[in-house]
C-alpha positions as CSV (number, residue, x, y, z in Angstrom):
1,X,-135.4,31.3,81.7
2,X,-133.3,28.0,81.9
3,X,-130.4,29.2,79.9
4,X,-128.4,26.3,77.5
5,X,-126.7,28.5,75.6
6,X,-123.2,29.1,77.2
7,X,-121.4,27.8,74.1
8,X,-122.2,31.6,72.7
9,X,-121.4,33.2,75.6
10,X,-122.2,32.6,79.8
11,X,-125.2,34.9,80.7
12,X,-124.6,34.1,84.2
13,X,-121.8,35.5,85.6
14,X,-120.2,35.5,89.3
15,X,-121.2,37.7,91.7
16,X,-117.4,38.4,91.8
17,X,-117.2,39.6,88.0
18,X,-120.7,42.1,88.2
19,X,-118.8,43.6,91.3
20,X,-115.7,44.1,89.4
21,X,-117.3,45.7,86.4
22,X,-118.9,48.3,88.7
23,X,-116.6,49.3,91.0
24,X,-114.1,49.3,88.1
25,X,-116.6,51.8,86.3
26,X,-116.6,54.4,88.9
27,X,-112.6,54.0,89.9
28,X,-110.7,53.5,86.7
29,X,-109.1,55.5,84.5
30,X,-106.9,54.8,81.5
31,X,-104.3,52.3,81.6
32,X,-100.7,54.3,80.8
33,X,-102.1,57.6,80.4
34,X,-101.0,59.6,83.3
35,X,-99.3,58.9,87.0
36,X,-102.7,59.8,88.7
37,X,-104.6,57.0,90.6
38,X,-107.0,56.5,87.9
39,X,-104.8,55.6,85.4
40,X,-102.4,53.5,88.1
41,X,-105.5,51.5,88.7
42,X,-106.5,50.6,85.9
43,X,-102.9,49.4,85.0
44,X,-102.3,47.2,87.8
45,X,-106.0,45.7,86.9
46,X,-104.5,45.6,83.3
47,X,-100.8,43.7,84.8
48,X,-103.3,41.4,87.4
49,X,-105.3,40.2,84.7
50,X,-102.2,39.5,82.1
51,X,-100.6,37.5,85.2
52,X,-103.7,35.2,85.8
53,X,-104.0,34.2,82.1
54,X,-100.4,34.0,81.4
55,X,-100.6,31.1,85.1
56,X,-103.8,29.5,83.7
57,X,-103.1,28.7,80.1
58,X,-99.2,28.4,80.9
59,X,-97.8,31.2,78.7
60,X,-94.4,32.1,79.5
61,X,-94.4,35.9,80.0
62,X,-97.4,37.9,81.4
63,X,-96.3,40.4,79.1
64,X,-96.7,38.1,76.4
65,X,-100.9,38.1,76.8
66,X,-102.1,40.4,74.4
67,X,-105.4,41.9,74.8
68,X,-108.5,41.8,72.5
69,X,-111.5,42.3,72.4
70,X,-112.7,38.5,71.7
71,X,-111.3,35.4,70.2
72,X,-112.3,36.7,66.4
73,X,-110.1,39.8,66.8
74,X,-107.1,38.0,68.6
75,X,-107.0,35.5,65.8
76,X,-107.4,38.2,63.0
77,X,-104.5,39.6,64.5
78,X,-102.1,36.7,64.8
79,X,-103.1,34.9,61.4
80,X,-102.8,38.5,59.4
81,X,-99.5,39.2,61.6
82,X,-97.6,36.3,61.0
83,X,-98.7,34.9,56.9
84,X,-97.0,36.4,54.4
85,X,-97.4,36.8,50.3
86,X,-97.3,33.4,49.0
87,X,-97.7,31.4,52.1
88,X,-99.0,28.0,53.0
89,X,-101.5,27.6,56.0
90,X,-103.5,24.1,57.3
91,X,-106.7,24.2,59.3
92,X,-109.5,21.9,59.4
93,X,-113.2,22.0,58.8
94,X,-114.2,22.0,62.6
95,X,-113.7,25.7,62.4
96,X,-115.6,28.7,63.3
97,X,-115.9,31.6,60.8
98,X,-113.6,33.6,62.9
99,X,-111.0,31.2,61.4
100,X,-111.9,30.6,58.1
101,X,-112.9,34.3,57.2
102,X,-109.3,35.4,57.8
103,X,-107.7,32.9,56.0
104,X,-110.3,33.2,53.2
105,X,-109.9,36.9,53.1
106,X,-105.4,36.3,52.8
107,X,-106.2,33.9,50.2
108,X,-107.8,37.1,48.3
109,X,-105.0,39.5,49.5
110,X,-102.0,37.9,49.9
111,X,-102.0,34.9,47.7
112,X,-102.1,32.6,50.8
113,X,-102.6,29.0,49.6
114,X,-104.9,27.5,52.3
115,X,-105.7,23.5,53.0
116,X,-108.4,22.2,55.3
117,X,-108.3,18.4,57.2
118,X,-111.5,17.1,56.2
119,X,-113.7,16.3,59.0
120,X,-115.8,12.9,58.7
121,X,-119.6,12.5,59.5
122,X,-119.1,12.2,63.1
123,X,-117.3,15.6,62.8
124,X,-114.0,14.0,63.4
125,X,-110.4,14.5,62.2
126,X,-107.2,12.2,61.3
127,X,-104.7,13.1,62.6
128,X,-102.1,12.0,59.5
129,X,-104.1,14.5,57.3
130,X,-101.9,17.4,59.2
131,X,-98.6,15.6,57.7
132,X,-99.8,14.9,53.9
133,X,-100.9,18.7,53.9
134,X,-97.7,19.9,54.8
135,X,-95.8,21.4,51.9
136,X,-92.8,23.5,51.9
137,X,-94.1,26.6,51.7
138,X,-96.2,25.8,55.1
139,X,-95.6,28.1,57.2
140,X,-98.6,27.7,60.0
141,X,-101.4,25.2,61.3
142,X,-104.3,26.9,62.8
143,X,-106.9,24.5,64.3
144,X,-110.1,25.1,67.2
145,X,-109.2,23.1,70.3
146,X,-113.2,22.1,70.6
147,X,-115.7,22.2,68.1
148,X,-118.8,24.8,68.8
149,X,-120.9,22.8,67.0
150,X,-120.4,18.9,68.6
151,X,-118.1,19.8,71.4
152,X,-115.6,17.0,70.3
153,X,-112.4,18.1,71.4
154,X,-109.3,18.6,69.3
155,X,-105.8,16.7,70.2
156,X,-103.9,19.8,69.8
157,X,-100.7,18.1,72.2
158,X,-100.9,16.2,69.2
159,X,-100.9,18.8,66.3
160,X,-98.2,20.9,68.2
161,X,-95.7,18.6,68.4
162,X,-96.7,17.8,64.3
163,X,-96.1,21.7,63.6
164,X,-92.7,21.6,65.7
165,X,-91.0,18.4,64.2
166,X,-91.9,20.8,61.1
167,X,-91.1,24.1,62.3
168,X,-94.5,25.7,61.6
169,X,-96.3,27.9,64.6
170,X,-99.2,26.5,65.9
171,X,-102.5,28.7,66.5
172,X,-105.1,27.6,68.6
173,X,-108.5,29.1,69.1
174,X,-109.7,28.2,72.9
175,X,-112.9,29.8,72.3
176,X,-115.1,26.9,73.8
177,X,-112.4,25.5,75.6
178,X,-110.6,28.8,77.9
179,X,-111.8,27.9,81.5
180,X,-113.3,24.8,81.3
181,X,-110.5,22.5,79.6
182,X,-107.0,22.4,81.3
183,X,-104.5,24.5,78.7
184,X,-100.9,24.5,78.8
185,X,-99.2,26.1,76.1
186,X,-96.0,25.1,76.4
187,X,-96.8,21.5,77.3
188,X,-99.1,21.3,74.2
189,X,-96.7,22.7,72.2
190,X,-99.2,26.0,71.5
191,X,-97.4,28.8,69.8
192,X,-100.1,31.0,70.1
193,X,-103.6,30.6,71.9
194,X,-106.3,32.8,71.2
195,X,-109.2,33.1,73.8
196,X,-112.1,35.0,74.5
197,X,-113.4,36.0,78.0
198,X,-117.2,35.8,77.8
199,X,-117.8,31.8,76.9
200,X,-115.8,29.9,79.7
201,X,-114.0,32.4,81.8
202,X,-117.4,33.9,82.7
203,X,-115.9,37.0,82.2
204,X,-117.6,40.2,80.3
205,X,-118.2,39.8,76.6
206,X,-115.3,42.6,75.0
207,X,-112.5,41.0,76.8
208,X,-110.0,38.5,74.9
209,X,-106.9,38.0,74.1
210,X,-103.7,36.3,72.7
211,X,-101.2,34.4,74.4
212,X,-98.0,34.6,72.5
213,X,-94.9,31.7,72.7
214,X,-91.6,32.3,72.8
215,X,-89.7,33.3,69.8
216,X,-93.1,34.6,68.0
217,X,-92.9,37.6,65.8
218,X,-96.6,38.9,65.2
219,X,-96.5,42.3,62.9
220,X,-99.3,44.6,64.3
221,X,-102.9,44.6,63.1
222,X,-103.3,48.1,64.3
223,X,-101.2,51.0,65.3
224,X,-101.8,53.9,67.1
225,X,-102.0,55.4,70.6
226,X,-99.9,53.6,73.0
227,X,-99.0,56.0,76.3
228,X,-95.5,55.3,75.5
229,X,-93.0,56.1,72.9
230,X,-95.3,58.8,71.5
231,X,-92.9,60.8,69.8
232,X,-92.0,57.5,67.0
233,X,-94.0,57.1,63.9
234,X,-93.8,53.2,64.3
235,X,-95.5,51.3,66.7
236,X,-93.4,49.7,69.7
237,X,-91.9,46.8,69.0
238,X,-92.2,45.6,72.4
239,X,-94.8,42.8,73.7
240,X,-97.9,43.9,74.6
241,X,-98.0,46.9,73.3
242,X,-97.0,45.8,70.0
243,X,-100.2,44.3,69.4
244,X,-102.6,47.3,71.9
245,X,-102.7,50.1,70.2
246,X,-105.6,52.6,71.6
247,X,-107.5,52.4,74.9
248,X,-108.1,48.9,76.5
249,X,-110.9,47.5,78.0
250,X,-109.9,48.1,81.5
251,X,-113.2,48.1,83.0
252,X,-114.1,45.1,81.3
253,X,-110.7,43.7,82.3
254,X,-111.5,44.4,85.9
255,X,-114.4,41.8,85.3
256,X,-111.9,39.3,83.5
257,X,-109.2,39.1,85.9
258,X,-112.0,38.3,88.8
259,X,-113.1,35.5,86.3
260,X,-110.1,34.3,85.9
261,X,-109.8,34.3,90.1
262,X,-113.2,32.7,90.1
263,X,-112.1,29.9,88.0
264,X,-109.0,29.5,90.0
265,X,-110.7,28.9,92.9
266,X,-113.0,26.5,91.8
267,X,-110.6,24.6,89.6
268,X,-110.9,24.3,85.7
269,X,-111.0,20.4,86.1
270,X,-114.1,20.5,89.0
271,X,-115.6,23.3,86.4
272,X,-115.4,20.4,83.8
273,X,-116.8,17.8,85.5
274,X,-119.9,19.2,86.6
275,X,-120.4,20.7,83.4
276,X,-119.7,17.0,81.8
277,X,-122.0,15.2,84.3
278,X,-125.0,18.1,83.3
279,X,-124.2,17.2,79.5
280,X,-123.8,13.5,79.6
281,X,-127.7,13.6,82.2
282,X,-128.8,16.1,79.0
283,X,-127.3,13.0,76.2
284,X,-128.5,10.0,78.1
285,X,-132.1,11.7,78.3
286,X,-132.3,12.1,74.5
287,X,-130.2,10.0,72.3
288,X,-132.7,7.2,72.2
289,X,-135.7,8.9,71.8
290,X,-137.3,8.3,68.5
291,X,-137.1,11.3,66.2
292,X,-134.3,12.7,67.6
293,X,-130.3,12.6,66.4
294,X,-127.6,13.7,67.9
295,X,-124.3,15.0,66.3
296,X,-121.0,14.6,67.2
297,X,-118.4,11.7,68.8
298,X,-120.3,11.5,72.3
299,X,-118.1,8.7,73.5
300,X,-118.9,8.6,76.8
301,X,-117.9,5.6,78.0
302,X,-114.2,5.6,78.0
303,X,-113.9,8.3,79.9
304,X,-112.9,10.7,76.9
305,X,-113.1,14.1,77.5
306,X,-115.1,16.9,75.4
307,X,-117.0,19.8,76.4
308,X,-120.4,20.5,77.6
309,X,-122.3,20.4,74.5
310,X,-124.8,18.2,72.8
311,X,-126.1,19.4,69.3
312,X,-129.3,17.4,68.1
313,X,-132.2,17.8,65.6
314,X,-135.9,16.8,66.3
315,X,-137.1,14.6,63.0
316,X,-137.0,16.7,59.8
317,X,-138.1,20.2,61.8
318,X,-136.1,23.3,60.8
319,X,-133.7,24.0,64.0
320,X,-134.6,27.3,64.3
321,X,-137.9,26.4,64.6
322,X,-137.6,24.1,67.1
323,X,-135.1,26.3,69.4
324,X,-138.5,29.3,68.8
325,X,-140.5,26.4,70.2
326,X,-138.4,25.4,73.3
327,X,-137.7,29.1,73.4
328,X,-141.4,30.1,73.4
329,X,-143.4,27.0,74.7
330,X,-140.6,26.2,77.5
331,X,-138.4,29.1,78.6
332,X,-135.4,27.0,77.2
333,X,-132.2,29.1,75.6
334,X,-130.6,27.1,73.0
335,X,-128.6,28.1,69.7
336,X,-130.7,27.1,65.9
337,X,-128.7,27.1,62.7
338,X,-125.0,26.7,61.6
339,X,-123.2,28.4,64.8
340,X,-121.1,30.4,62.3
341,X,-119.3,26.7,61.1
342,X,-120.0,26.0,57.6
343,X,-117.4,23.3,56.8
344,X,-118.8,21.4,59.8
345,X,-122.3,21.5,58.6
346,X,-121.0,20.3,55.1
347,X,-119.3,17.7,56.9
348,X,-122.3,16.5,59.5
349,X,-124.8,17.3,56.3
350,X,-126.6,19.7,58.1
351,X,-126.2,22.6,55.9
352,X,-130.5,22.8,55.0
353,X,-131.8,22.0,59.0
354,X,-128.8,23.3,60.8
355,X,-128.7,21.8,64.1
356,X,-129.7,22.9,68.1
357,X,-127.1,23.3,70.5
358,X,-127.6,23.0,73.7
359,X,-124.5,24.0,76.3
360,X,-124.2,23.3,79.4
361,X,-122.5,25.9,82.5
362,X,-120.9,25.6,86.3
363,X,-124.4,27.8,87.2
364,X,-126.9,24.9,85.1
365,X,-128.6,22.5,87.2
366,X,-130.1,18.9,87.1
367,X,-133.3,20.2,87.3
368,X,-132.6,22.4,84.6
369,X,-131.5,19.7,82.1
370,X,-134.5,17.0,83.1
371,X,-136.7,19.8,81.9
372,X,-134.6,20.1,79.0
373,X,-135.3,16.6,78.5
374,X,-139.0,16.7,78.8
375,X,-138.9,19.4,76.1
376,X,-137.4,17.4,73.2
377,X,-139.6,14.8,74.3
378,X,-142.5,16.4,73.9
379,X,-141.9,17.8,71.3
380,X,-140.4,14.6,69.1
381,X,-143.7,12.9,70.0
C-alpha cells in the first residue's frame, strides 16, 4: 500500500515507537498507584514524556502538559473548562468538528454566543475579522493552526498577540501541525495548545494532550481517581492532575515520548521540508492536468510555508469514489469526503463532491508520489 493519508493519522511509525509500546506493555504498571517498580516506571515514562512536549512546543512547566487521549478530548476539555454562562467565543470556519462540536454543544448549554471568521474560496482568513468580532463579553479565540482539509496554515503569532492586546486566551488546535511545524507557545502568544500524538508526532493513536500557559485556570472535565489526595471529595487543584482523573495511557505514552525523541533527532524543520518537497513533487504533477482542481492557497513560490497536504477533485466524480478507485485500482491511501470540516466545505463549495486529500509523511517517497501522479492522471483522462 502506498499510504497518503497521514493527515488522519501516520500508519508508519518508527521503529523506536513499536519498541516502546512493547516493552512498555510487559514492564509498566500504573502511574502513581503504588511505590513498586511497575508503577515507578510507568511515572517517570509519564514525567519523560511531559518534559519532551513541554521543550518542543515551548510550554513553560512540564507539569503544565496535560494528558489526553487526542486533540478532540484535550480541546473538549479546555473550551468546556474555561467558557462560562453567557460568554463570547471567536473561531473560524477552517475548523475541524472537534472544534465546532464543543462550541456548538455550549451554545445549547451554556448560552455561549459563538462567531466564526469567514473563510474565502481559497479557504483563507483576514486577519482584521478577529478584531470586528471582538465584543465585550469575549472571553476566548479558538482557531486550528493548519487546515486538514487544504493544509494552509494559520498565522496564529498573529492571532495571539490580537487575543493579548484584548486579554482573551488563545486556544490552538496543532492537530496537523504537532511535529512537523515549529510551535512556541510563549513566542506565539498560545495560551493553550491542544495536540494529538498520532498525526505528526508519529506516536500511538490514544495519546494527546494539552499544553497549558501561565496564569490559565481550566475547571476539570472529569473527576475521579487520582493516586493522590484520595481522602478529598474535590479533585486536586494542582496541574496535571487537575485535568487526569483515572488511569493514563502510560503504555501508549511510552510510545509518545520515543516519538517525541524521534522528532527531536531528526528536527521538526528537516521533518517539514521533506514532507514539503514530497507535496509540492505531488502539486506540480497535478495542478495542470485537465479535469482536475485543487483546493487551497498552494503558494509555492514565495517560499510560504503550509503543510504536506494537497486536496483535489477529478472532474465532477464523487470523492469517495475516486479515493475507492485509487484505493482499489492502485493500492493508493487517500481520505474522500468532508474530513469532519463542514464550514470549510461551505466555504471551498464542496459540500455535494467533498474533496480527496492526499498527505504526505517523513516515511513517503518520490517514487511513491510519481505513482500518485500517474493515478489521477489516468484516471482524469
Amino acid at each position: 500500500m502506498i499510504y497518503l493519508d497521514n493527515a488522519a493519522t501516520t500508519m508508519k511509525k518508527p521503529d523506536c515507537v513499536v519498541e516502546a509500546v512493547a516493552r512498555a506493555l510487559t514492564t509498566m504498571g500504573n502511574a502513581s498507584r503504588g511505590a513498586h517498580s511497575g508503577s515507578l516506571a510507568a511515572s517517570r515514562v509519564d514525567l519523560a514524556c511531559r518534559q519532551k512536549a513541554a521543550r518542543l512546543f515551548g510550554c513553560w512547566r512540564p507539569d503544565h502538559v496535560c494528558f489526553a487521549s487526542n486533540s478532540t478530548e484535550a480541546l473538549n476539555i479546555a473550551l468546556m473548562g474555561i467558557l462560562n454562562e453567557g460568554d463570547h467565543a471567536i473561531s473560524t470556519d477552517l475548523e475541524h468538528n472537534s472544534v465546532l462540536r464543543p462550541l456548538y454543544r455550549l451554545q445549547a448549554e451554556r448560552g455561549l454566543q459563538v462567531d466564526f471568521v469567514p473563510a474565502d474560496r481559497l479557504g483563507m482568513i483576514d486577519y482584521d475579522d478577529f478584531e470586528r468580532l471582538i465584543k465585550p463579553n469575549t472571553r476566548l479565540i479558538v482557531a486550528n493552526h493548519a487546515s486538514n482539509v487544504t493544509g494552509n496554515l494559520v498565522d496564529v503569532a498573529r492571532i495571539g498577540k490580537i487575543a493579548h492586546e484584548h486579554d482573551l486566551i488563545f486556544v490552538v488546535d496543532a492537530s496537523q501541525t504537532a511535529g512537523c511545524v515549529p510551535i512556541d507557545m510563549q513566542a506565539m502568544g498560545i495560551d493553550v495548545l491542544c495536540f494529538t500524538g498520532h498525526k505528526g508526532l508519529y506516536g500511538p493513536q490514544g495519546t494527546g494532550g494539552l499544553c497549558v500557559g501561565k496564569g490559565v485556570e481550566i475547571r476539570p472535565w472529569k473527576v475521579g481517581g487520582t493516586g493522590v489526595q484520595s481522602y478529598s471529595k474535590a479533585q486536586p487543584a494542582d496541574y496535571p492532575t487537575r485535568l487526569e482523573a483515572g488511569t493514563l495511557n502510560s503504555h501508549g505514552l511510552a510510545g509518545l515520548s520515543a516519538a517525541f525523541d524521534f522528532v527531536e533527532d531528526i528536527g521538526v524543520t528537516a521533518i517539514s521540508h521533506h514532507e514539503r518537497i514530497l507535496m509540492q513533487r505531488f502539486y506540480e504533477g497535478v495542478h495542470n492536468v485537465d479535469g482536475v482542481k485543487v483546493y487551497g492557497d498552494i503558494t509555492l513560490e514565495d517560499g510560504r510555508e503550509r503543510t504536506a497536504i494537497v486536496s483535489i477533485n477529478i472532474r465532477d466524480y464523487d470523492s469517495g469514489a475516486v479515493s475507492d478507485a485509487l484505493a482499489e485500482g492502485y493500492g493508493i491511501a487517500t481520505r474522500p469526503g468532508a474530513h469532519c470540516a463542514p464550514r470549510m466545505h461551505q466555504a471551498l463549495g464542496t459540500v455535494d463532491q467533498g474533496v480527496v486529500r492526499f498527505s504526505f509523511s517523513y516515511f513517503n517517497t518520490a517514487a511513491e508520489v510519481d505513482a500518485a501522479i500517474a493515478a489521477v492522471r489516468e484516471i482524469a483522462g
